[in-house]
C-alpha positions in Angstrom: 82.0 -109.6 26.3 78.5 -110.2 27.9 79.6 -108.1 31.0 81.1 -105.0 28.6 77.7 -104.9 26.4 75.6 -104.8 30.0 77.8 -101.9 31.2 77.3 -99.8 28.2 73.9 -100.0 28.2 73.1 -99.6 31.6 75.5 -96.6 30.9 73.4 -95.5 28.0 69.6 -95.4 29.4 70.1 -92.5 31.8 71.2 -90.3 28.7 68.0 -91.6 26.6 65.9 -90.9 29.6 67.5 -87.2 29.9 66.8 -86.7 26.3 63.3 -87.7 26.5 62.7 -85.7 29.5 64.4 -82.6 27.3 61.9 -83.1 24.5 59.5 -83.7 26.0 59.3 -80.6 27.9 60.0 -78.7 25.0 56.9 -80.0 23.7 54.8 -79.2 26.2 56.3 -75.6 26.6 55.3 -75.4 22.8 52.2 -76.7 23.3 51.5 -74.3 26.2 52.3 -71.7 23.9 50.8 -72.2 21.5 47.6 -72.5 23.4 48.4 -69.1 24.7 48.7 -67.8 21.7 46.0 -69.4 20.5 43.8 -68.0 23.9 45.3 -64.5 23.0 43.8 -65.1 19.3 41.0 -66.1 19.8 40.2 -63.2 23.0 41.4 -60.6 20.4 38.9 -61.7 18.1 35.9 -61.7 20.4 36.7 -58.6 21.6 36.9 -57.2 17.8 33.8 -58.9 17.0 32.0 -57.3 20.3 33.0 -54.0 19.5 32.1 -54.2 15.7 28.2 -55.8 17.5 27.8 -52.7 19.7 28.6 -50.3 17.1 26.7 -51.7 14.6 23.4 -52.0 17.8 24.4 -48.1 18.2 24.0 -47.6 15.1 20.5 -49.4 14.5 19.0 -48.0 17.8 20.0 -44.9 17.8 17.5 -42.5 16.0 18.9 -39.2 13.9 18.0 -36.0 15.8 14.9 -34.6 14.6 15.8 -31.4 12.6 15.8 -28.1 14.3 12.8 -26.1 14.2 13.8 -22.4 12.9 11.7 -20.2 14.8 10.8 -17.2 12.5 9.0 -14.2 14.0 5.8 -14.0 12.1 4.7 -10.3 11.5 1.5 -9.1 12.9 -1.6 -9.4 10.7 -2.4 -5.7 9.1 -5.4 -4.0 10.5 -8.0 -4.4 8.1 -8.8 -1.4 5.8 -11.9 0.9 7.5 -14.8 0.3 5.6 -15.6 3.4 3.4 -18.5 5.2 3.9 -21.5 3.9 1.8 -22.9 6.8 -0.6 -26.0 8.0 0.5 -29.0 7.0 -1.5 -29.8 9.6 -4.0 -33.8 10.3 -4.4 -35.0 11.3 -7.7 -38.5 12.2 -5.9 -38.9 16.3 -6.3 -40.3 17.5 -2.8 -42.4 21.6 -2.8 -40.9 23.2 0.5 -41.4 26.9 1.7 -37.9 28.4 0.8 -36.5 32.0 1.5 -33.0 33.7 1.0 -30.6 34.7 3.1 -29.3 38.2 3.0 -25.8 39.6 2.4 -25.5 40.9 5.9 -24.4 37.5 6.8 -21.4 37.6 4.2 -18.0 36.2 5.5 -20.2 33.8 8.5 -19.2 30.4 8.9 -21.3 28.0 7.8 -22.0 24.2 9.1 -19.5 23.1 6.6 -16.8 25.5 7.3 -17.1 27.9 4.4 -17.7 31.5 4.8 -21.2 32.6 3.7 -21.0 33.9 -0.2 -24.0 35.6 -1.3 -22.7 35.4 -4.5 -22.1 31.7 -4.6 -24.8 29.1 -5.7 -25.5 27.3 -2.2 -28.1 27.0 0.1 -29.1 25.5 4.1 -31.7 22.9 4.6 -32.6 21.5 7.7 -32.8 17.9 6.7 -30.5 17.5 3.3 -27.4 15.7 3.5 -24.4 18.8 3.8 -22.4 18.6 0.7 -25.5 17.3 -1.2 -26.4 18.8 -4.8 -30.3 19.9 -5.4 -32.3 21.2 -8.0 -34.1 23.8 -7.0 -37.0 25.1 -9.3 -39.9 28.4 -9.0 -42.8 26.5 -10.9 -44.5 30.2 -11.0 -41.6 31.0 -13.0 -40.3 28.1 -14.6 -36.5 28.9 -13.5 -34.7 26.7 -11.7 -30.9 26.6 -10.4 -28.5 24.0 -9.0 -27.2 24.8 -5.7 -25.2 22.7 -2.9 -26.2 22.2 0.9 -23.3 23.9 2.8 -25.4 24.9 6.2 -28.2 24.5 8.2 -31.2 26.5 8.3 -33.4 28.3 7.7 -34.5 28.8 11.8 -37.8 29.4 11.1 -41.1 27.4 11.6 -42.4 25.9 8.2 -39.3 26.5 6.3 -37.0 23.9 5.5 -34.7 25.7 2.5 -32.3 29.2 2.4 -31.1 29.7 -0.9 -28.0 32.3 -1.5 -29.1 35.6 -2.5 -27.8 34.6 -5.7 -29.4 31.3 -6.2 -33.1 33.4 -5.3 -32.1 36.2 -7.8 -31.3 33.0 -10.7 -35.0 31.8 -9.4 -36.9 34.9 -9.0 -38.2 34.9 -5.4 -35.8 38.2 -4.2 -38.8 40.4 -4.6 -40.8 38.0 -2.0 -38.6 36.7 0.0 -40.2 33.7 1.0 -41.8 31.3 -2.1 -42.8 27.9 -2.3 -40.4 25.7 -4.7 -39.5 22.5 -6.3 -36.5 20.6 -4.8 -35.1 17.7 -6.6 -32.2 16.0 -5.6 -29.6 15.6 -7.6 -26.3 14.6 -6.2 -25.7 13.3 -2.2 -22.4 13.1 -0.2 -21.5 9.7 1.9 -23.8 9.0 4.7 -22.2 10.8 7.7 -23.3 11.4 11.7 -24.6 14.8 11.1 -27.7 15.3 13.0 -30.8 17.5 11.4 -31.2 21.0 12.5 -34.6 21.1 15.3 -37.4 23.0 14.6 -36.6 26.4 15.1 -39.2 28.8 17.3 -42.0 30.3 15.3 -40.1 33.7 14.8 -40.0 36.0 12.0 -36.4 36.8 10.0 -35.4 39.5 9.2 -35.2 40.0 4.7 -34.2 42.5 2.6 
């Protein structure tokens, strides 16, 4: 009986040593991968966790654009206004000149403001007052006196500065003498301009009616 149980056990320890062989490598191949799974894991999750870090460092370190600039085409400044003339300054101080008339020969000439001489009309030439300027002319001898406005230059005689219109020396009463001395008074001037004075004429005599 001794020599049957020795058989069947010598019999039986190859099989035991097969099957411990056989799980054993089973658990090492599920041990192997399970570590490979576990490798795989844990790589997947670095690599998540790196690209979450370097979006997240993109995000902080990158500054926004700046905003665009839009360029608008600013108009030219206006040109400024031109200054308008100052009025002249209006003297109230009455001034005795030799004054004469001028006849109506002269009807229809241009005068230095561009008008046509009327006889008729109350105007007058000076030789120094403003054209365009108002005056009060007055005949102390007889108390008359008119209103006339500067529209040439004249007269072009020595030691007169004043021509009336004939009609302005008829309202006045100096037609019968032709030449008379009289009160000017100014009454009204125009805006300074560049017109120059008449010059002194040459001592001649002119011609009256």
């Amino acid at each position: 009986m001794s020599e049957i149980f020795d058989g069947s056990q010598d019999r039986s320890q190859p099989i035991r040593r097969r099957l411990v062989v056989r799980w054993t490598e089973r658990l090492l191949s599920l041990k192997v991968g399970s570590l490979r799974l576990i490798g795989r894991c844990t790589l997947v999750g670095i690599g998540a966790g790196l690209v979450v870090s370097a979006t997240s460092c993109t995000t902080e370190t990158m500054p926004s654009p700046p905003p665009l600039a839009t360029s608008v085409a600013q108009p030219p400044p206006a040109p400024p206004a031109p200054a308008s003339p100052a009025p002249a300054e209006t003297s109230t101080k009455a001034k005795t000149v030799k004054a004469s008339y001028q006849s109506s020969r002269t009807a229809g000439h241009p005068t230095a403001s561009g008008e046509p001489y009327n006889p008729n009309g109350l105007t007058a030439a000076s030789r120094n007052l403003p054209i365009g300027s108002v005056v009060k002319v007055t005949n102390p001898e007889t108390g008359k006196s008119v209103k006339v406005i500067v529209n040439d230059r004249g007269p072009f005689v020595r030691g007169r500065s004043l021509d009336l219109s004939k009609r302005a020396a008829e309202k006045v009463g100096i037609t019968h003498k032709g030449v008379a001395t009289l009160k000017v008074t100014p009454v009204k001037s125009p805006p300074v301009s560049s017109e120059s004075e008449a010059p002194d004429p040459p001592a001649t005599p002119a011609p009256r009616n």
